[in-house]
C-alpha positions as CSV (number, residue, x, y, z in Angstrom):
1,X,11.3,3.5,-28.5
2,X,10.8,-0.1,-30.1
3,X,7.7,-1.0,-31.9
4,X,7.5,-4.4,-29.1
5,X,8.2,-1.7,-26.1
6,X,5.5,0.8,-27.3
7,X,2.8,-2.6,-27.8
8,X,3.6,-3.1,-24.0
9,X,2.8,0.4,-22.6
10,X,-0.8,0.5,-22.1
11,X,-0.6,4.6,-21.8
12,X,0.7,4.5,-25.0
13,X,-1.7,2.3,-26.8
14,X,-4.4,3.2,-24.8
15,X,-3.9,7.0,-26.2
16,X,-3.1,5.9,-29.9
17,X,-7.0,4.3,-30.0
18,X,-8.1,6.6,-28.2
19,X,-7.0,9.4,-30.5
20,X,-7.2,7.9,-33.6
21,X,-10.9,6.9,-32.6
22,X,-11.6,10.6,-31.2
23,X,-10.2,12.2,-34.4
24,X,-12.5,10.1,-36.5
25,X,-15.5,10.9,-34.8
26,X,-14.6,14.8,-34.2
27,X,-13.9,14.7,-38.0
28,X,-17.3,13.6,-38.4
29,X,-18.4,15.8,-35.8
30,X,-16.8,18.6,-37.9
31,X,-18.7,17.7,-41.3
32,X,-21.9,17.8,-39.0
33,X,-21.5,21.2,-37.3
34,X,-21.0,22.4,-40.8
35,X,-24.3,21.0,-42.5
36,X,-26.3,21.8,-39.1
37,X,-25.0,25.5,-39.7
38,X,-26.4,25.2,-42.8
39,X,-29.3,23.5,-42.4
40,X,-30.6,24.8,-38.6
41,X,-28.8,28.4,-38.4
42,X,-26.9,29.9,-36.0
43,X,-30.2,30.8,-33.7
44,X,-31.3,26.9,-34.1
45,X,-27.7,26.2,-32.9
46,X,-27.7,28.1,-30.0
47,X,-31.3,26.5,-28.8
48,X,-29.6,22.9,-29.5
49,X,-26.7,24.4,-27.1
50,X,-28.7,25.7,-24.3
51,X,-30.4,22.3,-23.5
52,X,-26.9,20.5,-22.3
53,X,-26.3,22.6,-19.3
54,X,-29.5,21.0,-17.7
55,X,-28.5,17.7,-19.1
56,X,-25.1,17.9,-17.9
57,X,-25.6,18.3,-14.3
58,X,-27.6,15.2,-14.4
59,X,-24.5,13.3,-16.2
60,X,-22.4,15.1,-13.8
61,X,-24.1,12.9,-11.0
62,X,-25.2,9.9,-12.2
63,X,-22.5,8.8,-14.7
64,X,-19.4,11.0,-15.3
65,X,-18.7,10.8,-11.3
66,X,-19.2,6.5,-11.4
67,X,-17.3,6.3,-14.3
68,X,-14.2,7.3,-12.4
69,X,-14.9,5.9,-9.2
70,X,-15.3,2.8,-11.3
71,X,-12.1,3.1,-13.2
72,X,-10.4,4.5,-9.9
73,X,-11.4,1.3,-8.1
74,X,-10.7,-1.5,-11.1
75,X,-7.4,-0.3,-11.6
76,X,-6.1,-0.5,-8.2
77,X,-7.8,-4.0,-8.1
78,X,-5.9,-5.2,-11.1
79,X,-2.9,-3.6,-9.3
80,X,-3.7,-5.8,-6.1
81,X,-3.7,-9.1,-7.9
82,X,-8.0,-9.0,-7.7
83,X,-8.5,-7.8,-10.9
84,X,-11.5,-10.2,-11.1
85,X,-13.5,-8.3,-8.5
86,X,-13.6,-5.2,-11.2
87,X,-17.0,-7.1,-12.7
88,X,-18.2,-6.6,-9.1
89,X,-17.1,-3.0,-8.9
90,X,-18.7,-2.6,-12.2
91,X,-22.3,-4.8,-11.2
92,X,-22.6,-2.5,-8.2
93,X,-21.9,1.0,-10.0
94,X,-24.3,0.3,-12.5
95,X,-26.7,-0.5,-10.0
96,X,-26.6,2.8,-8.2
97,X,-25.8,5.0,-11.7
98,X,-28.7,3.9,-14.0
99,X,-31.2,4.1,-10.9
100,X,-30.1,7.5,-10.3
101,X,-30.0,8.1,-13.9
102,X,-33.9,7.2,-14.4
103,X,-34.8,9.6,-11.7
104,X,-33.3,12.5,-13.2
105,X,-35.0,11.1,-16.5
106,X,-38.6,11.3,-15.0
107,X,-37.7,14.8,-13.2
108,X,-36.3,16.7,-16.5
109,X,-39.1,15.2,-18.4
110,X,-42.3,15.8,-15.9
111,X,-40.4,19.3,-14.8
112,X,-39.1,20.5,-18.6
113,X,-41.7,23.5,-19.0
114,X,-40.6,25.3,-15.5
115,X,-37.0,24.5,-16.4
116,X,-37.0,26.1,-19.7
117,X,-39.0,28.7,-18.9
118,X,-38.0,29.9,-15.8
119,X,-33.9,28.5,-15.6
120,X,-33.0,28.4,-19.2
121,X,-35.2,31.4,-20.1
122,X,-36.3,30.2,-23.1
123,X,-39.8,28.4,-23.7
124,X,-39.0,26.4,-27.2
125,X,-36.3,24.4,-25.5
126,X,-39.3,22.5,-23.4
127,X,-39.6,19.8,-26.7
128,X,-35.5,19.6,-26.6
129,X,-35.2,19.0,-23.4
130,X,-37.9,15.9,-23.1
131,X,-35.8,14.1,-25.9
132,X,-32.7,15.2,-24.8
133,X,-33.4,13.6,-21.2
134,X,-34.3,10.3,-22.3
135,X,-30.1,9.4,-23.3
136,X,-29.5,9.9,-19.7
137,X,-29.9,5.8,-18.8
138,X,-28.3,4.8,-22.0
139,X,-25.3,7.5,-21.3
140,X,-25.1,6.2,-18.1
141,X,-24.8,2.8,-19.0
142,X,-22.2,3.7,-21.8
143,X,-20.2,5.8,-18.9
144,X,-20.1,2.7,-16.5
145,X,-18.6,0.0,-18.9
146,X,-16.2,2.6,-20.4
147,X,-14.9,2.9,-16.4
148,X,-14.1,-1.0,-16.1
149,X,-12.6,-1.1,-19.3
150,X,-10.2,1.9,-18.9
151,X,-9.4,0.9,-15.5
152,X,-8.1,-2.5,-16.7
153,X,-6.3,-0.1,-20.1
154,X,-7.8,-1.6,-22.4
155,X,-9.4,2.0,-24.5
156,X,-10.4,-0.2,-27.7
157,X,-14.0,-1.4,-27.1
158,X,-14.9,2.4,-25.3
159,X,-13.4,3.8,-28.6
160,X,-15.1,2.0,-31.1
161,X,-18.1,2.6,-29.0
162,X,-17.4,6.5,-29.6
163,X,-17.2,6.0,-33.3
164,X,-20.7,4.1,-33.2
165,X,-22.2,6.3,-31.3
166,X,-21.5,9.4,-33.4
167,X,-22.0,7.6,-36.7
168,X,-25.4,6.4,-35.6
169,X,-26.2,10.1,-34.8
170,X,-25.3,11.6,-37.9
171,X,-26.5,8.9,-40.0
172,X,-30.1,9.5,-37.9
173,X,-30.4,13.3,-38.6
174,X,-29.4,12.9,-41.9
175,X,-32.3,10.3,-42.6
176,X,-34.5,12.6,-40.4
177,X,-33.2,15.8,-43.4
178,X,-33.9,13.7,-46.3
179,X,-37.2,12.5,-45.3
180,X,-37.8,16.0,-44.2
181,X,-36.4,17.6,-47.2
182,X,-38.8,15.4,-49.6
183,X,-42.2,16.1,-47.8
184,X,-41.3,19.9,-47.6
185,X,-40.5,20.4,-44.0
186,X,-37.2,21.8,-42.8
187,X,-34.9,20.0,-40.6
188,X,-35.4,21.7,-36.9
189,X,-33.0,21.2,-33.5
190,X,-35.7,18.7,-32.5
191,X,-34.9,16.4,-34.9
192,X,-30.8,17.1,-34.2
193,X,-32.3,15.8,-30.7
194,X,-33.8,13.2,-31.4
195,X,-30.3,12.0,-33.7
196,X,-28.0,12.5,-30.1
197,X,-30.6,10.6,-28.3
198,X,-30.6,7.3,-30.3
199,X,-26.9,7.6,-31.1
200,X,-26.8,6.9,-27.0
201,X,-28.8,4.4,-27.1
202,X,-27.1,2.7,-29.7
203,X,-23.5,3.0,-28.4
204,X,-24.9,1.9,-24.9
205,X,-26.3,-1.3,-26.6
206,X,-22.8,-2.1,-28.3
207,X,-20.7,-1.8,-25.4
208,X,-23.1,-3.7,-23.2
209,X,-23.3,-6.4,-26.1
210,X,-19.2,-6.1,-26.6
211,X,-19.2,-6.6,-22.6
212,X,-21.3,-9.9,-22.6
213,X,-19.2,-11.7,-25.3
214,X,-16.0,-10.9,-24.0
215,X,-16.3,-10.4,-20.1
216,X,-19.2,-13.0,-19.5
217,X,-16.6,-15.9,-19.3
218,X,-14.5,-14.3,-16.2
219,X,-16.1,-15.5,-13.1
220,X,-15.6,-13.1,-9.9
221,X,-15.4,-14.8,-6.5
222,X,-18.8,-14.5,-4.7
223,X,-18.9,-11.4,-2.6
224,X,-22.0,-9.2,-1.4
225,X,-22.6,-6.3,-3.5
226,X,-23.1,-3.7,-0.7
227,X,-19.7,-2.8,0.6
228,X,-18.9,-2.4,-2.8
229,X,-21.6,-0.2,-2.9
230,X,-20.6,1.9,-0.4
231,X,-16.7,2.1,-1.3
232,X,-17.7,3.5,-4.7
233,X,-20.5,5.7,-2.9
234,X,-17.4,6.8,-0.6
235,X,-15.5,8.2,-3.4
236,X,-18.4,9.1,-6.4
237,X,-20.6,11.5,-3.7
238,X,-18.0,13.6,-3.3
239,X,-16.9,13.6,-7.5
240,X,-20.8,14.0,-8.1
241,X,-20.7,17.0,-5.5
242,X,-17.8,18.6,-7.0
243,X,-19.0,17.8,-10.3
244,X,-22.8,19.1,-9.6
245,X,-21.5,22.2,-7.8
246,X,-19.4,22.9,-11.6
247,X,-22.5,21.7,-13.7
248,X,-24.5,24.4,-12.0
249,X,-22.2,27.1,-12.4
250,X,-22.1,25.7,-15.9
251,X,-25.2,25.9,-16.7
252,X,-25.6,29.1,-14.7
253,X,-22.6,30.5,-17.6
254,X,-24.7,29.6,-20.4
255,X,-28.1,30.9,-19.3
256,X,-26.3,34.6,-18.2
257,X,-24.5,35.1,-21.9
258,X,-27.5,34.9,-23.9
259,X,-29.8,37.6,-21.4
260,X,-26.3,39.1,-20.4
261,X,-25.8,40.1,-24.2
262,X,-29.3,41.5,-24.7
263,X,-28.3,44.4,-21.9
264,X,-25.5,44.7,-24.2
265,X,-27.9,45.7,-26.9
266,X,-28.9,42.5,-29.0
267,X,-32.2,41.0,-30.0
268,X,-33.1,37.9,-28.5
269,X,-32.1,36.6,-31.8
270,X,-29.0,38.2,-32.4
271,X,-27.7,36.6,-28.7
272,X,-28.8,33.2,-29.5
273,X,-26.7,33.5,-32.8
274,X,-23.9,34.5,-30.8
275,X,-24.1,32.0,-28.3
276,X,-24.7,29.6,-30.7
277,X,-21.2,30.4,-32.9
278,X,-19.7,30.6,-29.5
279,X,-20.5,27.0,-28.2
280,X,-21.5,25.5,-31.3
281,X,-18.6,26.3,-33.9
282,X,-15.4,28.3,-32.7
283,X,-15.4,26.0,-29.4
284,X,-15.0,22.7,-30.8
285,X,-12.6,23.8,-33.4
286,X,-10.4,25.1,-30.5
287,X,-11.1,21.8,-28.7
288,X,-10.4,19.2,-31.9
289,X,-6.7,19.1,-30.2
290,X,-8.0,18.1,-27.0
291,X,-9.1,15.2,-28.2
292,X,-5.5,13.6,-28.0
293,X,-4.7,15.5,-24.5
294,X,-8.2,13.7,-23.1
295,X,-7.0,10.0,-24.3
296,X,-3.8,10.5,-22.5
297,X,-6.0,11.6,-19.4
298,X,-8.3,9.0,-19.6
299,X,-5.4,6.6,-19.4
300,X,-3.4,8.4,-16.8
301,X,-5.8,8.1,-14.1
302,X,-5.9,4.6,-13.4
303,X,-2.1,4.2,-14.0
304,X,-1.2,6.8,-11.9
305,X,-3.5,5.3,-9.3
306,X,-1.6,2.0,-9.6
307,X,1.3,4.2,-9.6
308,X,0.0,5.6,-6.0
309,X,-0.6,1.9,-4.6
310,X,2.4,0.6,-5.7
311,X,4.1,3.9,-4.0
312,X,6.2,4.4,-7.0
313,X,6.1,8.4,-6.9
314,X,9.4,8.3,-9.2
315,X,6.6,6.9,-12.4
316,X,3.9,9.5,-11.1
317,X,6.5,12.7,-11.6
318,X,7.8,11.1,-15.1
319,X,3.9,11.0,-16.3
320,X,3.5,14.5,-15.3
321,X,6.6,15.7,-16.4
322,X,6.2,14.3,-20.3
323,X,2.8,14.9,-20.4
324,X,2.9,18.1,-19.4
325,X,5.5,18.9,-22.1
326,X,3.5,17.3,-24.6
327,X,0.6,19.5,-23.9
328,X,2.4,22.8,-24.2
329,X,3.9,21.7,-27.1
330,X,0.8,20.9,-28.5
331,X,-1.3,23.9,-27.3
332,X,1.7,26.3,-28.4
333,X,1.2,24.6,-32.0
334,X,-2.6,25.6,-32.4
335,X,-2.6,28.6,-31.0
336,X,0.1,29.4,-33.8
337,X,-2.4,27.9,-36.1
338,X,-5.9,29.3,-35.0
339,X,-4.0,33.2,-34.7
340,X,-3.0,33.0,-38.1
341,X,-5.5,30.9,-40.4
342,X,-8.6,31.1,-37.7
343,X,-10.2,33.8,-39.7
344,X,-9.4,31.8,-43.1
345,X,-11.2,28.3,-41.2
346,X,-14.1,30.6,-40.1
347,X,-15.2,31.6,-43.6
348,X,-13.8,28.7,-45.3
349,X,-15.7,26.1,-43.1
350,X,-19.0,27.9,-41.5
351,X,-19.0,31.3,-44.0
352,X,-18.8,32.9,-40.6
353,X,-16.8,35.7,-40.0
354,X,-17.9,36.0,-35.9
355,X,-16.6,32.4,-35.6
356,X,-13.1,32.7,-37.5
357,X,-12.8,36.0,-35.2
358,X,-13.7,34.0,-31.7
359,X,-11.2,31.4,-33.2
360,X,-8.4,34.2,-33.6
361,X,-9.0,35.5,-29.7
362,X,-9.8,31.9,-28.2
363,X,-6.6,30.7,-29.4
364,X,-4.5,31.7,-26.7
365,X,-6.6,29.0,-24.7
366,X,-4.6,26.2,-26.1
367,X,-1.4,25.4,-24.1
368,X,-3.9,26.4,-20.9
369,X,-7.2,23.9,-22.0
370,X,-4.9,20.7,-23.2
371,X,-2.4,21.4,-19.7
372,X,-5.5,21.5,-17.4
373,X,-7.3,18.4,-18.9
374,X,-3.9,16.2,-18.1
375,X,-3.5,17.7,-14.6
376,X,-6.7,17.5,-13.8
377,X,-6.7,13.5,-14.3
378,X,-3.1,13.2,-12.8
379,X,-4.6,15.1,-9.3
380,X,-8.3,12.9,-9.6
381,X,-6.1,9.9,-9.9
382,X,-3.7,10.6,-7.2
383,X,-7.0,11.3,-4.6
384,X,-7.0,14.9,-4.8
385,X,-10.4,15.3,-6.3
386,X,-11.6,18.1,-3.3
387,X,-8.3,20.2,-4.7
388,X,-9.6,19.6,-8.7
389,X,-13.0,20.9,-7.5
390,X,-11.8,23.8,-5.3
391,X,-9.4,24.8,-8.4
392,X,-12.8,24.3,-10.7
393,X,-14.8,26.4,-8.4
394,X,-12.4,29.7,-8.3
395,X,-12.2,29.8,-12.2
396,X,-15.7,29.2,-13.3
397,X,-16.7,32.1,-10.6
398,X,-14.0,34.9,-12.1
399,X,-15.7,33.8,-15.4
400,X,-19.0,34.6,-13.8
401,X,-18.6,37.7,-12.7
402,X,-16.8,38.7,-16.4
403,X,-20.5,37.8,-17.5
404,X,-22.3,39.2,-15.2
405,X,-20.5,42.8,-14.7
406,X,-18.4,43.2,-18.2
407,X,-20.5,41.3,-21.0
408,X,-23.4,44.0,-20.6
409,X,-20.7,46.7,-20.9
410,X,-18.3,45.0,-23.7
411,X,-20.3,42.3,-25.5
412,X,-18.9,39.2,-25.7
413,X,-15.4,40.2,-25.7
414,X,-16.0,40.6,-22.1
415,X,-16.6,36.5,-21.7
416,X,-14.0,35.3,-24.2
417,X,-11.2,37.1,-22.5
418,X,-13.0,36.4,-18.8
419,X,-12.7,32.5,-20.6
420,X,-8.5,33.3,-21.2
421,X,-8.0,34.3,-17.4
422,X,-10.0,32.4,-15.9
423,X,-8.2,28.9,-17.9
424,X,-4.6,30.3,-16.6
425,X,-5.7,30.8,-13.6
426,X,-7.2,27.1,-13.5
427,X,-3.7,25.8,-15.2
428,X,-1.5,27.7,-12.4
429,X,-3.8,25.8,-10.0
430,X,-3.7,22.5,-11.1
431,X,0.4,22.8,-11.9
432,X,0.8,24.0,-8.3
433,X,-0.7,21.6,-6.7
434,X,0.6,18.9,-8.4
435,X,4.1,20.1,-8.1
436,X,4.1,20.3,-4.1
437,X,2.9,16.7,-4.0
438,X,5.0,15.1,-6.7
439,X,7.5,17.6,-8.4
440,X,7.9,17.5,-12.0
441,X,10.6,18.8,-14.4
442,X,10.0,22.1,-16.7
443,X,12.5,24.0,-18.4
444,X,10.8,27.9,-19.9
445,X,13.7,27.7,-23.1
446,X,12.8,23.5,-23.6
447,X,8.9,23.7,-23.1
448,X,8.1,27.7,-24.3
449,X,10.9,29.0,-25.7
450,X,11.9,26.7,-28.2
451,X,8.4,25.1,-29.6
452,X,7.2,28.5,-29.5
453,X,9.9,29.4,-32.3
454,X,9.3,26.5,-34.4
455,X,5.9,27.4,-34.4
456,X,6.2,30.4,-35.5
457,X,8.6,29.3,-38.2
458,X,6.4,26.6,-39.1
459,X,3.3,29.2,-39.6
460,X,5.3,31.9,-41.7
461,X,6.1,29.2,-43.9
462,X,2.5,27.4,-44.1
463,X,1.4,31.0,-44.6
464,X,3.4,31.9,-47.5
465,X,2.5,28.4,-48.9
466,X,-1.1,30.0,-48.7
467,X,-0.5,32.8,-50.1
468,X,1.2,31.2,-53.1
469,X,-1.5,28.5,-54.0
470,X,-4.3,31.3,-53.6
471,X,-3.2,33.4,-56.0
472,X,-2.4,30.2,-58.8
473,X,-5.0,28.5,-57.3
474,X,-7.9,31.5,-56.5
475,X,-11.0,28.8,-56.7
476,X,-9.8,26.1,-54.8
477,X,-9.7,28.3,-51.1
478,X,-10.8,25.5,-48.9
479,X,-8.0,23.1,-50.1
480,X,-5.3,25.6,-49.9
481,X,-6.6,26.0,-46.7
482,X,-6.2,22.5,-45.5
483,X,-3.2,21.5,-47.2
484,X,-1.2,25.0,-45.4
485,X,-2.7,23.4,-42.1
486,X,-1.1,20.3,-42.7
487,X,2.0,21.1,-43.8
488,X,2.6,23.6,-40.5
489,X,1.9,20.2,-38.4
490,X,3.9,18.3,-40.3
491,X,6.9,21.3,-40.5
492,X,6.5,21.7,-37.0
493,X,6.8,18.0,-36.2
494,X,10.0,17.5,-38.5
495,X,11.6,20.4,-36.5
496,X,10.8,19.5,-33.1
497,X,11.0,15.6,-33.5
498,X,14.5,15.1,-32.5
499,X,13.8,16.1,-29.2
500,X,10.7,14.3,-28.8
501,X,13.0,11.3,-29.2
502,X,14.8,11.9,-25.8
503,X,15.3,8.3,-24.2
504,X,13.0,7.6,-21.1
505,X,11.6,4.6,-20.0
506,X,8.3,3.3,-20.5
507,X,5.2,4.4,-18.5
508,X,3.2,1.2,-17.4
């Protein structure tokens, strides 16, 4: 495709900042998991982790649900030729999300001690949580202004508000550390806190500043803000519905497996360790991929709901089609990588043997976590958000009941293969559905047969590259490591690329 073509295509673009924005932040993201291991623990970890699940069933309401209902409605605006209502769409959203947004504020903060105590089950979460809950109106705001501007595709000012924000929260803790470190008082998951708190607040203030220089200028026809109220109310109640319904079930997951695992037989301790390995360092390895599957869904939704108004089904099947080759291509590649180096990135990166073994078993989730991210956002923008929920529903409950009946028995073997089916299951779901309302192309030899033996071609050859450079190289572990990594992508890409060049016409 023509370097003039691929400017033109806002998926295409839109995706390329996105990712190249995501992987700069998760690589920071990385580099901070790794000093918070070291500096917090693996028991500090998995308080820090427990908190979110009450915080995310507030952002499940008051911002994640607006910020698609926004985007949802902008983009099919800008389809209609009344693309300069979307600052109206955006006024009224913000409106109803940051009000909603305060209230949960003052309710998590006034209510923390009951909620930690008697919900999360654990009492020294209560300072956490009151620090944690006061991002909620700057997340929100960030949420609504990242809506508007993916619904018109343009990902660059949402992105560079990614990067802020995470720099801003890393740069805080580590001033919090040094000050810390020089008076004698070690670094705790308060002060982590209290960095992810004022990195939101931050990278709500640039995008809100970003949104005044550039957007100020456009002037919207005069129209009364409460119709627009109630069409985005019409589609974010039932998205903040579905999405409450998940959040609880959510949370409801990461309460169980630490008091699940002490009728295994652990400490109190020893299940917060695990948890906290879990969720807070074999997880987002397996999810760094995901960070270029989620830009390509973030910019689906709106063009396939252009796609929808304009009744152009023959675009909608093309997007499903190549993105849903590209994310079994891409999941078959790091599930290749994380079975045969997770153990090596475990020790290398976090001197933790659980966590390169949870890498090792979660890595089959690949091809089913990147697939179910893209399809989800193809059904949300297509309408079909009461199918994306119902899907949602059925595999968070078989993960449930893995937790509740089998982790006591097995350990936490039980969840992480409960986590495997329940993902396919999800996949199947989502593929399904999509298929009977706009059909897609797959071939089993072109989409699983034939990455899957390039991958593992790729890996034996990254893996004797390994082996080589430790035994001339026996000090330098880390960078043998990262160089085997990278020439398996890069082997894999050179093998595979000829067919990624197949002609097909832009997706606008």
């Amino acid at each position: 495709m023509k370097l003039h073509t691929l400017k033109k295509n806002p998926l295409i673009t839109g995706t390329i900042i996105l990712t190249a924005t995501g992987l700069f932040s998760k690589s920071i993201g990385f580099f901070y998991r790794i000093f918070l291991s070291n500096t917090i623990g693996e028991e500090g970890m998995g308080l820090y982790q427990l908190v979110f699940p009450a915080i995310g069933v507030c952002m499940a309401v008051c911002a994640m649900s607006f910020q698609t209902a926004i985007s949802r409605f902008v983009a099919a605006e800008q389809a209609a030729g009344t693309g300069n209502r979307g600052q109206l769409t955006l006024r009224a959203g913000m409106i109803l999300s940051v009000l909603l947004s305060l209230g949960f504020t003052f309710l998590l903060y006034m209510l923390a001690a009951p909620i930690c105590t008697y919900i999360l089950l654990e009492e020294r979460c209560e300072p956490l949580l009151k620090v944690a809950c006061l991002s909620l109106p700057f997340a929100t705001i960030h949420s609504c202004l990242s809506g508007y501007y993916y619904g018109r595709k343009k990902a660059s000012i949402p992105a560079l508000a990614q990067v802020v924000e995470q720099l801003v929260r890393v740069t805080t803790v580590f001033i919090i550390w040094n000050i810390g470190m020089e008076k004698g008082i070690p670094l705790t998951p308060l002060g982590v806190m209290a960095g992810m708190t004022i990195g939101e607040a931050v990278s709500a203030l640039f995008i809100g500043i970003m949104y005044l220089m550039k957007e100020s200028v456009r002037k919207a026809e005069p129209s009364p803000l409460l119709p627009i109220m109630k069409n985005l109310t019409s589609m974010a109640v039932p998205l903040s519905a579905n999405r409450f319904i998940l959040s609880v079930l959510q949370s409801a997951e990461a309460v169980l497996i630490p008091s699940r695992l002490q009728l295994f037989g652990m400490t109190n301790s020893q299940a917060l360790s695990v948890y906290g390995v879990l969720t807070g360092m074999a997880m987002p390895f397996i999810l760094f991929p995901s960070t270029l599957t989620n830009s390509v869904s973030v910019m689906l939704l709106p063009i396939v709901a252009e796609a929808q108004s304009a009744d152009n089904s023959g675009q909608i099947s093309r997007a499903s089609s190549l993105n849903i080759r590209f994310c079994l291509w891409l999941g078959i590649l790091f599930t290749a990588i994380f079975i045969l180096f997770g153990n090596d990135m475990g020790m290398a990166i976090f001197q933790s043997e659980m966590a390169g073994r949870y890498l090792t078993i979660l890595s089959w989730l690949c091809p089913f976590l990147y697939l179910s991210s893209t399809t989800s956002s193809i059904l949300n923008g297509l309408g079909k958000t009461k199918a994306v929920f119902f899907h949602n529903v059925i595999s968070m409950g078989v993960r449930l009941l893995f937790i509740i009946f089998l982790v006591p028995i097995f350990g936490i073997t039980a969840y992480l293969w409960g986590t495997l089916f329940s993902q396919l299951l999800l996949t199947l779901l989502h593929m399904i559905s999509l298929f009977m309302i706009s059909p897609f192309s797959f071939s089993a030899f072109r989409d699983l047969l034939y990455p899957s033996l390039f991958a593992v071609l790729a890996g034996a050859a990254a893996k004797g590259l390994k082996y080589l450079a430790d035994t001339y190289l026996p000090g330098f572990s880390l960078i043998t490591l990262v160089l085997a990594l990278v020439f398996m992508a890069v082997t894999f890409y050179l093998m595979t690329a000829f067919r990624l060049r197949e002609d097909f016409s832009p997706i606008k």
